[in-house]
Each structure stands twice: as structure tokens, then as C-alpha cells.
PAFIPA-406254 format. One line per 8 residues: number of its first residue (from 0); their letters; for each residue x, y negated, z negated of C-alpha. Coordinates in steps of 0.001 Angstrom, whole numbers, padded with zeros to 6 digits. Example, Ala and Ser with C-alpha at 12.3 -4.5 7.8 and 13.67 -1.06 7.14 Angstrom:
// PAFIPA-406254
0) AS) 012300:004500:-007800; 013670:001060:-007140
//
This chain:
// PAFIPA-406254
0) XXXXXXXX) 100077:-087798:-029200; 101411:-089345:-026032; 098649:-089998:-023252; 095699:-089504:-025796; 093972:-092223:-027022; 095170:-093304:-030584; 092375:-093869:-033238; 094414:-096596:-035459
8) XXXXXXXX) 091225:-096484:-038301; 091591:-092732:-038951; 095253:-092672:-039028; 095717:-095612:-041775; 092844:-093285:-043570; 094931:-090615:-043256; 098216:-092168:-044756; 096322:-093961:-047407
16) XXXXXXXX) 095067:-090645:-048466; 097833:-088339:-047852; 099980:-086042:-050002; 102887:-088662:-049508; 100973:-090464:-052705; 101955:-087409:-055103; 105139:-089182:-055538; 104801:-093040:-054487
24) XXXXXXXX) 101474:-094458:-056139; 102037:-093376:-059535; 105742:-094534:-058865; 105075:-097589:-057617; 101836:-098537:-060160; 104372:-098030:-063102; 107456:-099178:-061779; 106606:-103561:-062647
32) XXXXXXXX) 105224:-103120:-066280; 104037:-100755:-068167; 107377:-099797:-070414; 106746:-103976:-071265; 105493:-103362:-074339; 107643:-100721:-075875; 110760:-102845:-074771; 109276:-106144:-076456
40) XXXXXXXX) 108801:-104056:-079799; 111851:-102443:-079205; 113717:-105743:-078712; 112031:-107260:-081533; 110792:-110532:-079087; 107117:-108895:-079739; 107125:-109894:-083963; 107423:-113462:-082142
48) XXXXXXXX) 104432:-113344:-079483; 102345:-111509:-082236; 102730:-114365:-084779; 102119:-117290:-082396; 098920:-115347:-081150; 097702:-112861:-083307; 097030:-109256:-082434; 093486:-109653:-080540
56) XXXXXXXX) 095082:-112066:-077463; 098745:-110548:-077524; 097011:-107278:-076716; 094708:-108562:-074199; 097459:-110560:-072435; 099688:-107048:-072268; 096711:-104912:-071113; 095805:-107426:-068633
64) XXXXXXXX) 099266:-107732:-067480; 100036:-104277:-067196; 096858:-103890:-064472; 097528:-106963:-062519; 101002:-106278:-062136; 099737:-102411:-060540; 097215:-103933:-058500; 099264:-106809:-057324
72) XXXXXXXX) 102031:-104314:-056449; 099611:-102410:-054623; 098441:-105127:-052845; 101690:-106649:-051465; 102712:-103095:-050078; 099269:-102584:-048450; 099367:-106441:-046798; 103040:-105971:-045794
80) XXXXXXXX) 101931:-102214:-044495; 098613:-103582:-042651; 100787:-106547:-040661; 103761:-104295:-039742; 100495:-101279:-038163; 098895:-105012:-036870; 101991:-105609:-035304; 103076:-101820:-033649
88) XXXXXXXX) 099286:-102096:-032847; 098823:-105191:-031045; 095543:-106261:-032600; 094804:-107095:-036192; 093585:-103721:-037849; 091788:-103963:-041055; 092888:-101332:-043864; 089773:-099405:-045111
96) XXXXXXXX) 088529:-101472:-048252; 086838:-098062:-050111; 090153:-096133:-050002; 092137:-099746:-050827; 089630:-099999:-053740; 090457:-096719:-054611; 093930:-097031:-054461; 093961:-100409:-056614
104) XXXXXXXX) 092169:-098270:-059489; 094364:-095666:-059429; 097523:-097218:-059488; 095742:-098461:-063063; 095519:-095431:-064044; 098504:-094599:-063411; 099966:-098225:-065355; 097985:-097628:-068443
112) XXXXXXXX) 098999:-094105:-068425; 102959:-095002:-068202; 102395:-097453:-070900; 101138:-094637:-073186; 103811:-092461:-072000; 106667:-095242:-073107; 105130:-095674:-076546; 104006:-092162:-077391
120) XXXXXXXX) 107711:-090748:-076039; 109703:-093871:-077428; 111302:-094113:-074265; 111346:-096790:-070921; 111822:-093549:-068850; 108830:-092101:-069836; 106584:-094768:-068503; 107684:-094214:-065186
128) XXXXXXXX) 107812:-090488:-065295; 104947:-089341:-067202; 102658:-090681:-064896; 104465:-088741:-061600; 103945:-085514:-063751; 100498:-086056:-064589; 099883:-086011:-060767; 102317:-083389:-059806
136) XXXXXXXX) 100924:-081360:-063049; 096582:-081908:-061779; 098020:-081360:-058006; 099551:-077870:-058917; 096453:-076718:-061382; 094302:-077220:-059022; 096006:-075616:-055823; 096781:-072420:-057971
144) XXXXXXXX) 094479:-071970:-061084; 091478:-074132:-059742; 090433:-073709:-056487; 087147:-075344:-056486; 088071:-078166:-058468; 088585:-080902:-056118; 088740:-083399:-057810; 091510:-082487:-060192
152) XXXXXXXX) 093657:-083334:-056962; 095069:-086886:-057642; 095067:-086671:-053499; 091584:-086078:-053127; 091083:-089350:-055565; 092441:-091522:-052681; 090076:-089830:-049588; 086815:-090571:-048640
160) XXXXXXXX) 084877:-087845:-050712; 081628:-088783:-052108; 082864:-088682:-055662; 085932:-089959:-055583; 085322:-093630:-056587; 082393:-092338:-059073; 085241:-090549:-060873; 087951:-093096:-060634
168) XXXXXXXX) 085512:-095569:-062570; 085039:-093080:-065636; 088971:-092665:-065352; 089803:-096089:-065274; 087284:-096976:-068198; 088441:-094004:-070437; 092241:-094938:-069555; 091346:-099143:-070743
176) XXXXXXXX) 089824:-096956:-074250; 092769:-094518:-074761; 095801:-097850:-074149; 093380:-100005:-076113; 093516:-097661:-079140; 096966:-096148:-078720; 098022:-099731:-077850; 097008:-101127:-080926
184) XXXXXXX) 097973:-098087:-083155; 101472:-098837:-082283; 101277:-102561:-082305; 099777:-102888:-085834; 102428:-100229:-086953; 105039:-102265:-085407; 104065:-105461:-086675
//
């Protein structure tokens, strides 16, 4: 690209939507918290919280921990990535806030999904890996059984199509169901 004229706005569109997210958002999303509450009821330390706060507000504190921890995550890395392009740059260059928005959503997904990984599996791995095969798993359906299917690419989640955040939202509410009522399954058994 030397001597051409560098458009700085459809690059960072590019790398906030590219296939380099297969392996680092889910990562990354699930990496801070989401085996938390299989290792507090495997440690014990959650019979504790759950009798100084009942079930109702220890689950709400874990839920809402697991998706600010994601989206906090996210944010550092995209604040630390948007001052280092800022800096290479010269000028202060603004991410694009629909595929941030995006992003933020799906890493959790991807959270609330590793949580139900670590307590289905009984296992701390599974929280960070069940997540990275769920995406590998949609990419490869849809590149070789369905073609037309776009949006069973986790890739095409993060771009600018038209349905992209549409479908995010329905994911992201049917994800806060699904860990609300697996979540609580498992507590109550626990407990």
C-alpha cells in the first residue's frame, strides 16, 4: 500500500470484522469469568454467598458479573487498540461504534455461553473452550453445508451487514434465558 492513500476508517472495519475473531473474541470474552461460578460451587465458597443473599441476588450478581467482565475486557483491548492506530496514525481515529456495539454483545454471548459450558461439562476448561468451538463449529457449517446462510458465520456477526445487530439482540436475549435457567438449575441443585 505504499504511495496510495490509506483509508484508516475502512481498515479498523476491516480488523474489527475479520476472520482473526474466529479464535480471539470468544477467547478473550470467556477468558475473566465465566468458569466463576462452577469454581465457587466447586470450592464450596458459593453455600456461603448463597446464604448471606439468597438465590434471586447471588444469581443476578454472577450473571451480571459474567457480562461486565466480557464487555469490560472488550473495551480495554479496543481503547488500548484505538490509541496505539491514533498514535501510528497521527490523528485521533474513532473506532466504528456499530461494529464496537456489536462486538461488546458478542463477546456476551460468548461469556454466558462458556459459563454453560463449565457447568454443563463440570469442567473450568470447558468455559473457555466451548465457546471457541461453537464459532469454529457455525464458521465451518456454514462455509461447507450452508452456503447461503450468512449469518451462521460468527464473522459475518461482527461486519456491517444489515442484520447483523438485529440477530445479535435475539442471541444475546435467548443466551440471558438459557444461563438464567441452566444457571439456576445447577445452583438450586448445588445448594
Amino acid at each position: 500500500m505504499y504511495g496510495t492513500t490509506q483509508d484508516v476508517a475502512g481498515l479498523l472495519s476491516e480488523m474489527l470484522s475479520g476472520k482473526g475473531n474466529l479464535l480471539s473474541l470468544p477467547l478473550l470474552a470467556a477468558l475473566p469469568y465465566s468458569a466463576s461460578i462452577f469454581q465457587e460451587m466447586n470450592t464450596g465458597a458459593a453455600r456461603y454467598a448463597i446464604f448471606r443473599c439468597g438465590y434471586r441476588v447471588y444469581l443476578f450478581s454472577k450473571i451480571t458479573a459474567i457480562l461486565l467482565s466480557a464487555v469490560l475486557s472488550q473495551c480495554m483491548g479496543l481503547m488500548i487498540f484505538s490509541v496505539a492506530i491514533s498514535f501510528m496514525a497521527g490523528s485521533l481515529v474513532l473506532l466504528p461504534v456499530h461494529l464496537v456495539v456489536q462486538r461488546l454483545i458478542a463477546a456476551s454471548i460468548f461469556a454466558m455461553l462458556g459459563n454453560m459450558g463449565a457447568l454443563i461439562a463440570k469442567d473450568i476448561v470447558s468455559a473457555y473452550i466451548i465457546p471457541v468451538m461453537f464459532v469454529f463449529a457455525l464458521s465451518m457449517f456454514q462455509s461447507r453445508f450452508f452456503f447461503g446462510a450468512e449469518y451462521l458465520n460468527p464473522v459475518v456477526w461482527l461486519s456491517e451487514a444489515a442484520f447483523a445487530l438485529p440477530l445479535l439482540l435475539a442471541m444475546f436475549l435467548l443466551m440471558i434465558l438459557l444461563t438464567l435457567i441452566l444457571t439456576t438449575y445447577e445452583v438450586r441443585r448445588y445448594a
